[in-house]
Structure formats: C-alpha cells, structure tokens
N, C-alpha and C positions, 0 to 999 in steps of 0.2 A: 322775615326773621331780621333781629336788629341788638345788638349788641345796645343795652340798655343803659354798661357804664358802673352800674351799681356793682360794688363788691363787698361780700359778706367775709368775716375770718369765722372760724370751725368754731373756735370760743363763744361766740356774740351768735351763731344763727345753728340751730341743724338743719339738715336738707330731708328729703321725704324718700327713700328708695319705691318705688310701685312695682309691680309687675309686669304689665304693659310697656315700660321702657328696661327696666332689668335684665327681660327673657326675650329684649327683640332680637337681640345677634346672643349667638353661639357664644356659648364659656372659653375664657382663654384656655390655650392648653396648658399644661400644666410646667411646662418648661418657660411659655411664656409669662405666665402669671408667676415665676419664682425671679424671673430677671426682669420684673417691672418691679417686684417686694424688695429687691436687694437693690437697685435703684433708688428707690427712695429712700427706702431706710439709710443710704450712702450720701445720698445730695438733698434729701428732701422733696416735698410734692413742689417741684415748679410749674408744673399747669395746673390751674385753677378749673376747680370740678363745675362742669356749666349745668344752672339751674334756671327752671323759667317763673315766672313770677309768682308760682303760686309753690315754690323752694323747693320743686317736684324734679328729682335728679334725670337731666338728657343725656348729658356721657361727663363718663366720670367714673364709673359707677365700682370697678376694681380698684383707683385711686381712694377711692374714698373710705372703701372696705377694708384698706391696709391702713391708710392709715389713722381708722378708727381703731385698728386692733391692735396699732404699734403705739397708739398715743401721739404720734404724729399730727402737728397744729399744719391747715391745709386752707387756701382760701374757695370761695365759692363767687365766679361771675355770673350775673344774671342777664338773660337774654330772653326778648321776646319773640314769642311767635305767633300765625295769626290762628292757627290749629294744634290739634295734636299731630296728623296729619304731615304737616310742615317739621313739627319737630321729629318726628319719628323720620322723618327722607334728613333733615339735616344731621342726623346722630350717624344714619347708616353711610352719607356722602362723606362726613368725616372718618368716620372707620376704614370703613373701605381699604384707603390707603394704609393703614396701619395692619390690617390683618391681611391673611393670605385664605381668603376665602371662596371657595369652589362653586359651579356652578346651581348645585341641588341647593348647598348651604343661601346661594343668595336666591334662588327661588321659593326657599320656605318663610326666607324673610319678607319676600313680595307677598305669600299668603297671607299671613299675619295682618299685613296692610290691605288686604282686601277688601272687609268691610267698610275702613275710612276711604277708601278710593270710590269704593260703587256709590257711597255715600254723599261724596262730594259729585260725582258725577250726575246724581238725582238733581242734587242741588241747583248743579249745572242745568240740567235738563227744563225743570221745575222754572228758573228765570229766563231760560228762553223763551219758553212757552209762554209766558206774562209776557214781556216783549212781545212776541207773535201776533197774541188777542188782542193786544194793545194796537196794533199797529199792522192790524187786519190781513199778517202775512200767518198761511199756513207753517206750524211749526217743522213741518218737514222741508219748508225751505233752507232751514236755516243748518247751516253746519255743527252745533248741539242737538239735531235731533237722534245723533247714534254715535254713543261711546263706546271705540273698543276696548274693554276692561281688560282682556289679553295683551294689550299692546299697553294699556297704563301701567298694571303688573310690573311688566318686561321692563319700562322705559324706569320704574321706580327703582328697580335695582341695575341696571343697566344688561339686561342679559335680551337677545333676538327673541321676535314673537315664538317661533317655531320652539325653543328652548323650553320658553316659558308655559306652552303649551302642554311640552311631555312632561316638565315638573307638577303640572296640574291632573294628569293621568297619572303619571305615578302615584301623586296625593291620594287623589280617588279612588286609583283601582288597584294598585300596587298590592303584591302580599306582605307580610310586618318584615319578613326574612329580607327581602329586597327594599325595603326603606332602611334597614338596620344595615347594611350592607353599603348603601349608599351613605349613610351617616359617619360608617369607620374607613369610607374612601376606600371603598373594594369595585366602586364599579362606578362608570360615567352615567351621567344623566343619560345618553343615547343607550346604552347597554342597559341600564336600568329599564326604560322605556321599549324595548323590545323585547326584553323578558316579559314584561308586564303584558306586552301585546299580545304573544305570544301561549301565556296562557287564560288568555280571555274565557277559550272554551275548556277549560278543563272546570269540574264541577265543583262548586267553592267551595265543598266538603276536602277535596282532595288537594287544594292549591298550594297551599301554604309548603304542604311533604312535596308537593311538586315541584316551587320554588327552592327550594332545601335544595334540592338533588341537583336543579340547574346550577344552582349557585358551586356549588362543589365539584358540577362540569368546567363552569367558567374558574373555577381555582383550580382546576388539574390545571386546563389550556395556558393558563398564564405560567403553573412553573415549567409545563415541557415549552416555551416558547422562550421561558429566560433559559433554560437547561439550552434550547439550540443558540439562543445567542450566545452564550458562553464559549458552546463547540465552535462557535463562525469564530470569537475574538482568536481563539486559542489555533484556528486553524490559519487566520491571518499572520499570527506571531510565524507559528513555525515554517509557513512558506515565504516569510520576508527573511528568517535564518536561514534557509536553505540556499534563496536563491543569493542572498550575500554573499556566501561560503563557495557558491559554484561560480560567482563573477572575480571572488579576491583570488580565489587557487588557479586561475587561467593567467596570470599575473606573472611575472619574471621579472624580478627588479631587477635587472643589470642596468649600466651608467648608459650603455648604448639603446636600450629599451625609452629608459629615461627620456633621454636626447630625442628620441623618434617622435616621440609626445609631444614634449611640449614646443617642439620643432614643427610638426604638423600640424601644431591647434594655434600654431602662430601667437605664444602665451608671449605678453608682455611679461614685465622683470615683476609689476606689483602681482600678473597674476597667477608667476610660477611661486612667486612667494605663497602667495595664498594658500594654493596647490599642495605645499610643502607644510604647511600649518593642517591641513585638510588630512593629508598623508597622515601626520604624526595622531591626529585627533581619531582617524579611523584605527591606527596600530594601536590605541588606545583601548578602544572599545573591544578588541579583537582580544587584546591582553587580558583585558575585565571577562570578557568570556569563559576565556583557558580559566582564571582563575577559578570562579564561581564554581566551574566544572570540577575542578580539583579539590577545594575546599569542603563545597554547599551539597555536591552532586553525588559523583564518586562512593563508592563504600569508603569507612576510614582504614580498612585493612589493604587498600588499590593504592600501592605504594609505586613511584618511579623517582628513584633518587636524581636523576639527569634532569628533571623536568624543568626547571627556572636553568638549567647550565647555559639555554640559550640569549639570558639576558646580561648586557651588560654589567648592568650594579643593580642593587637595589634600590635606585631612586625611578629605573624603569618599571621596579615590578611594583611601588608606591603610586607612583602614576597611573598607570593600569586601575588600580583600587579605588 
C-alpha cells in the first residue's frame, strides 16, 4: 500500500461506492453516525475519503454519504494497493481504532475475507511448488506447503485461533436465534459457541424453538445475577452504615477523651490539625445523614420541632447539606 499523492476535489471526480468494501464493517450506530453528520456539517469533511486507483471507495464511505447529501464539497486521496486483499486488511487496521468492535463482529469480518485469503494462499502454494520442481526440492519441504487459514483468518482481524475457530462453528452451525443474539451483543462468542455445541444433537427440525428457550434461560440468568448484584451493592451500603453508627456512638468527646488520643498516637501539631479537619469533615457527613433522613426519608407528617435545636447556627446545618 502507498499513498500515491494524487488528490481528487468531489467537483472534478466522483468515487465509485461497491459492495464489497461498503458492507465489510458493520454500519455505524446510529448515535454514531448522527455525531460524525453534525461534525461535518459544523467543520466540514477534513479527512479526505481514500480511494484506489480505479476511484473505487476504501474508507470513507459515511464521509462521503453525508456529505453528498449535505452538498458538502469533500476531497478524495488516492492510494495504492497491490490487491483487493491488501485494501480490504488496510480499511479494517484503520477502523479498528475508531470503532468499538466486538469479537463475533471482527470474526464475520475475517469471514468475508476468507475467499481472498485462501486465494492468496493457493497463490502462495502454487509458486512454491514451481520453485520446488524448479529446483528439485520436494514441495513439502518447504514451509508453503500447509497454510493455516484459521490462523490467517484470526491474525487478519486480530482475534486468537481458538476465537476465531468458534466464530467459524457458530457461522456453520449456529441456529439464526443465536447469531441474531450475538449480533444485538446479548451473548459472547464463548457462550455463543457452547450453546451452539450444545444443541448439536437436537434434531434440526426442533433447533431453532430450542435455541429460543435457551436463549431466554440465558436472559432470565443474567437479570437474577444483576437482581443479586444489586442485593450485594445495597447490602455493602447498609453494613458500612451500620458499622459507622456502631464505631461513632462508642465515642465520648470530652477534652480529657481527646487528650488520651492524640496523646497516645503521639499526633504531631500538623497531625492533630489534620485529625481536627477529619473530625469536622466526618460531623459533616453525619449531619448530611440526619438531614436526608428528616427531609428525603421521614413521612412529611413525622414532625420534631427540637430537631436542628442541637446546631449552633445555621451555617452548620448549610454545611452538613
């Protein structure tokens, strides 16, 4: 691949949209493609839509869409490449960083590139073997004699062989429920893959109603697992309240209390200061409590007229808040 240098303006050239590079990556979502439109239409298209030399669009391809249908003037670089192959791995290595794309999502895109990979590896295959005859070495000597397409797959979008292998079982054997499930990010490629496994032997008359019902096991299990997480946060809260409440009420602030303290923890001057800032910042919180409890909590008819009697002024009970 090579930056060729030439650049086209949208007035002087149009570019060609195909299919083939169009439908390799996933459609933006729809949040994303509304803050790349208001982008532009705000600053304008400042990256230039890269096309290869026959004006056939490689990425670009939402830039170009808006701003053909905003009237938006946009430029076009041209770059070559030595395949399609090449350009289709450099559109995806660019992306990549710019989306946030999932493991099945980058394995369908290694599908796609399947045929030009086995393709080129024929290729591969095919000038070893000429070499070989040529030069009277058996072609299984040579380290071209056995491409693993699993591991090119894998290494084209960057995901491990093993990954790349379930994305490949799920392609194959998967029921539409559990690809369609994997597509709206309801389930990992591993979960994916052991559903799939899993109903191997059920009779492919039945599969699909069969996948259905797992799928809707695997959606109970996830909300009673966020339902127990919620009970953990909420049982964390109230025993870090309780045990607060049971450490501050063992507490006697008299001055000779005091003194025993920071007399015994042998506090320097900066760190009874500190101490004293800590004290105030805790009476704080304690304050904000009573309050919330009074205000937030309380019925509005659970009246105690005494109940702030115990604060100084009101810049204490402000503080508190």
């Amino acid at each position: 691949m090579r930056n060729t240098g030439i650049v086209y303006k949208s007035e002087d050239r149009k570019p060609q949209v195909t299919s083939e590079f169009a439908e390799l990556l996933p459609n933006l979502s729809d949040e994303q493609y509304t803050a790349l439109k208001a982008d532009i239409l705000q600053n304008g298209c400042y990256s230039p839509v890269i096309v290869d030399e026959n004006m056939r669009i490689i990425d670009g391809h939402n830039r170009q869409r808006i701003c053909e249908e905003s009237n938006i003037p946009y430029t076009m670089a041209v770059f070559e490449f030595d395949d399609d192959l090449e350009a289709k791995q450099w559109m995806l290595d660019t992306q990549k960083g710019r989306r946030n794309l999932d493991k099945w999502e980058l394995g369908k895109i290694a599908l796609k590139l399947k045929p030009e990979i086995e393709a080129r590896a024929k290729a591969n295959m095919s000038a070893g073997g000429q070499i070989s005859q040529q030069g009277g070495t058996s072609l299984y000597n040579l380290d071209l004699t056995k491409v693993d397409t699993r591991q090119e797959l894998a290494n084209s979008v960057g995901l491990g062989r093993s990954t790349m292998s379930k994305v490949m079982q799920i392609d194959e054997n998967a029921p539409e429920v559990i690809k369609q499930a994997l597509d709206k990010k309801e389930l990992s490629v591993n979960r994916g893959y052991e559903l799939t496994k899993r109903l191997e032997d059920v009779p492919e008359a039945e599969r699909e109603q069969a996948a259905a019902e797992a799928l809707e096991y695997e959606k109970a299990k996830k909300m009673l697992a966020k339902k127990n997480e919620e009970i953990d946060r909420r049982s964390k809260i109230a025993n870090l309240y309780c045990k607060a409440f049971e450490k501050a009420i063992l507490l006697k602030a008299t001055e000779e209390n005091v003194r025993i303290w920071t007399d015994c923890c042998r506090m320097r001057d900066n760190e009874i200061f500190d101490s004293a800032k800590e004290a105030e910042e805790i009476a704080a919180t304690f304050t904000k409590i009573a309050k919330i409890i009074r205000e937030k909590i309380l019925p509005t008819d659970y009246q105690e007229p005494d109940f702030w009697a115990g604060f100084e002024n009101e810049a204490d009970i402000n503080r508190a808040g």
